[in-house]
N, C-alpha and C positions, 0 to 999 in steps of 0.2 A: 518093536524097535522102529519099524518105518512112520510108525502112529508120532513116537516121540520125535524123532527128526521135524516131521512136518509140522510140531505142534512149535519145536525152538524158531524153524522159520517161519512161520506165521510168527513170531513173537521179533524175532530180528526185521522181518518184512514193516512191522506196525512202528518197531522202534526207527527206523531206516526213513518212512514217512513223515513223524514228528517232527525227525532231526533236516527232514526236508521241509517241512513247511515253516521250523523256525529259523531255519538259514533265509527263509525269502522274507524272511520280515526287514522291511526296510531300516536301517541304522544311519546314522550321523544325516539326517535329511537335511539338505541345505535351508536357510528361512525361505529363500525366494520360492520351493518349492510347499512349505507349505502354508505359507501369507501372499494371497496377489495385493499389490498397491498401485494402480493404474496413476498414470499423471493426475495431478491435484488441479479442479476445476474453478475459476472462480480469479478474482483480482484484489489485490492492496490500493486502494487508493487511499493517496497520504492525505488530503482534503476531506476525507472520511474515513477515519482508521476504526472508527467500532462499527460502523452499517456497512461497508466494505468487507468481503473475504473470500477466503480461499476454501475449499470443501475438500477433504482426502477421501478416500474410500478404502477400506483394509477386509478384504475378503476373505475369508479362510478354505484352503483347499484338504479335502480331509484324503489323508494317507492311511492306512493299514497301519494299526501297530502304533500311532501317532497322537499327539492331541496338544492343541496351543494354548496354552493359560494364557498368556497375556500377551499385547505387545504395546513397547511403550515407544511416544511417537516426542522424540529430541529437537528442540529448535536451535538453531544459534544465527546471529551475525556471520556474514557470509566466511572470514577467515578467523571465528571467536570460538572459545569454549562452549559443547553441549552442552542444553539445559533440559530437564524433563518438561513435556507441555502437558500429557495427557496418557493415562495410561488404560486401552483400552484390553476389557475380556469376554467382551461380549460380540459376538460376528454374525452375520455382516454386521459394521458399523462403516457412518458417514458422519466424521467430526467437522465441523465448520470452525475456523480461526480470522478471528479479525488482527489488524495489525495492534490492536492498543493489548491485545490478551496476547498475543504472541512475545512483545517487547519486555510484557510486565514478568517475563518469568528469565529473560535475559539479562541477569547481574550485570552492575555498573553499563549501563544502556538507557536510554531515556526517550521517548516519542519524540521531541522536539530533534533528537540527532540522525534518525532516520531519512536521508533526504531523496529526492528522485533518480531511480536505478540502485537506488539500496535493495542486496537482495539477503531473504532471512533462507539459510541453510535448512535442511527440511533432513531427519535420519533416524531409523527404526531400530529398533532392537528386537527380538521375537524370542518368547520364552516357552520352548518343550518341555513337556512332562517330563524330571527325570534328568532333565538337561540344564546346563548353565544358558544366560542369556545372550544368544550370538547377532550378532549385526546383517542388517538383509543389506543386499547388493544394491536396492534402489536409495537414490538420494536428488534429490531433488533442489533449485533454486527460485524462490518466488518473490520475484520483483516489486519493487512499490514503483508507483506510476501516476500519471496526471496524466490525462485528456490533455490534446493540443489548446493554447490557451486560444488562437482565432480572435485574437484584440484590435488587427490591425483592419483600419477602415476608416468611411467619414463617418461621424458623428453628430445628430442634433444633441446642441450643451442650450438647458437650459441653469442660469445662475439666479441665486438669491444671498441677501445678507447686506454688511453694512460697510461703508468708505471710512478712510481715514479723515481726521481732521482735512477740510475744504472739500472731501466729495460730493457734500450732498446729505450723507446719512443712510437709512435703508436704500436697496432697491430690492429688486425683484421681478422675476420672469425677464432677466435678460435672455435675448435666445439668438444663437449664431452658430457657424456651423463650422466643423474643425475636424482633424486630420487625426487618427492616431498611426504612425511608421513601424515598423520593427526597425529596429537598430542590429539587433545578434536573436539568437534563438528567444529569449527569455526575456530580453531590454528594449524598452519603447518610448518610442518621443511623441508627445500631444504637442500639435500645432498651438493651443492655446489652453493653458491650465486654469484659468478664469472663466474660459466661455465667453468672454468677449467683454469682461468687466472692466478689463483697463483700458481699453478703445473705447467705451460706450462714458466710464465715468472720467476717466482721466486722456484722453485723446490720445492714445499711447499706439507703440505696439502688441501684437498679441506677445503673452507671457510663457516660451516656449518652457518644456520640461521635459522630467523622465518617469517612466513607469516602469518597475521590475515584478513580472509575475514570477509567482512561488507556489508555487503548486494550488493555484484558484485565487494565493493571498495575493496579495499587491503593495511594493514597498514604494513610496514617494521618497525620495531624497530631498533633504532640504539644500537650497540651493542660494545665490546669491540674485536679486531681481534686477530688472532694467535700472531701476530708481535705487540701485547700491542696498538696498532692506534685503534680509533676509523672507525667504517664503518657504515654509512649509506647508505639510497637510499628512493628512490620512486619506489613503484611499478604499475602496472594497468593490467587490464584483459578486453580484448577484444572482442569484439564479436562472433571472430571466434575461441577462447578458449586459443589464445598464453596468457602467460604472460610476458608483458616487466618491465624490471627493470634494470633503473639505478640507479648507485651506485659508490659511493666513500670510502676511507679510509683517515683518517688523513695525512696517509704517501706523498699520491699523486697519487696515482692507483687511476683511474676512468674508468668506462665501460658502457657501453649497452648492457645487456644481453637477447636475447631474447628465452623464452623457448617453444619449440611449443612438444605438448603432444602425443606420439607414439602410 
């Protein structure tokens, strides 16, 4: 009799352990606990949105009892609808996003409307074995950005091209030296948009202007001249920090001015 009692407790003692080690099996795990996502490394520049990006890292933390199939990694427009970017199942993984692959997956969004301080929403979903797909706690903002544009300064302008009716015709290698201002954060006035062509061919004053940089680009406004003619141009900024800009006037003055910064 005493043989049977201690054979049921041994048999209640085994059963009593089970039901203890499956109570410690961890249930409803938060994502955060078993996905780390550190701050995403890296920059947007709008001047370079494919060679430009940002790097995430999605680590998996292994739990008892647990296992991640997937997680998918949600972009949007900083107050827009999520979109899927990426869905990763394999860990560790370190995805890289440039701005032009991030926008292309954000309905009615276009690269051209992304402007500076535009920031793309960054949000995770994590999918358990077993489990529906729950949202992790981390969420992220990553800015698009430009370098300081650093325009303002003197400049040697060297000019080429040709006068209007009485100037003469070509010149070339005009060279003088000129001012570029900030006006506001982003807007700037050149002492002389010619480089010195309308003093050298037309005894004038120099032809002040404006310069608007846009994230590297450069917009010239067309304006009204000394001589009542309209003058436009295109401008652009280079790598190596000249600015060139040609430019025209209604008159028939046209040039290539290129300004390289002292």
């Amino acid at each position: 009799m005493q043989l049977l009692v201690s054979i049921h407790m041994r048999k209640w003692g085994i059963l009593f352990l089970l039901l203890s080690l499956f109570s410690c099996r961890p249930e409803n795990i938060s994502p955060e606990e078993l996905i780390s996502i550190p701050a995403p490394q890296g920059q947007f520049l709008l001047f370079s949105p494919d060679d430009s990006k940002y790097f995430v890292e999605i680590i998996e933390n292994p739990r008892e009892g647990s296992q991640v199939e997937y997680v998918k990694i949600l972009v949007a427009m900083e107050n827009g609808r999520s979109f899927e970017f990426r869905t990763i199942s394999q860990f560790p993984a370190r995805v890289a996003m440039s701005l032009r692959e991030v926008v292309s997956v954000i309905e009615d969004t276009e690269l051209e409307e992304v402007n500076r301080g535009s920031n793309i929403k960054l949000n995770f979903l994590v999918k358990e074995s077993d489990q529906g797909e729950e949202p992790h706690t981390v969420q992220f903002l990553l800015p698009s950005i430009c370098p300081e544009p650093g325009l303002a300064g003197s400049y040697i302008a060297i000019s080429s091209g040709t006068s209007g009716p009485g100037g003469g015709g070509k010149f070339s290698e005009i060279s003088s030296t000129i001012e570029i201002t900030a006006i506001s954060d982003f807007e700037f006035e050149i002492s002389d948009a010619t480089g010195g062509v309308f003093k050298e061919i037309w005894a004038a004053k120099a032809e002040k202007a404006r310069l608007i940089e846009n994230c590297r680009k450069l917009d010239f406004p067309t304006f009204i001249d000394q001589f009542d003619d309209e003058f436009s141009g295109e401008a652009a900024l280079r790598s190596d920090g000249r600015i060139e800009l040609n430019w025209r006037s209604s008159y028939g003055d046209n040039g290539k001015t290129i300004f390289r910064k002292q």
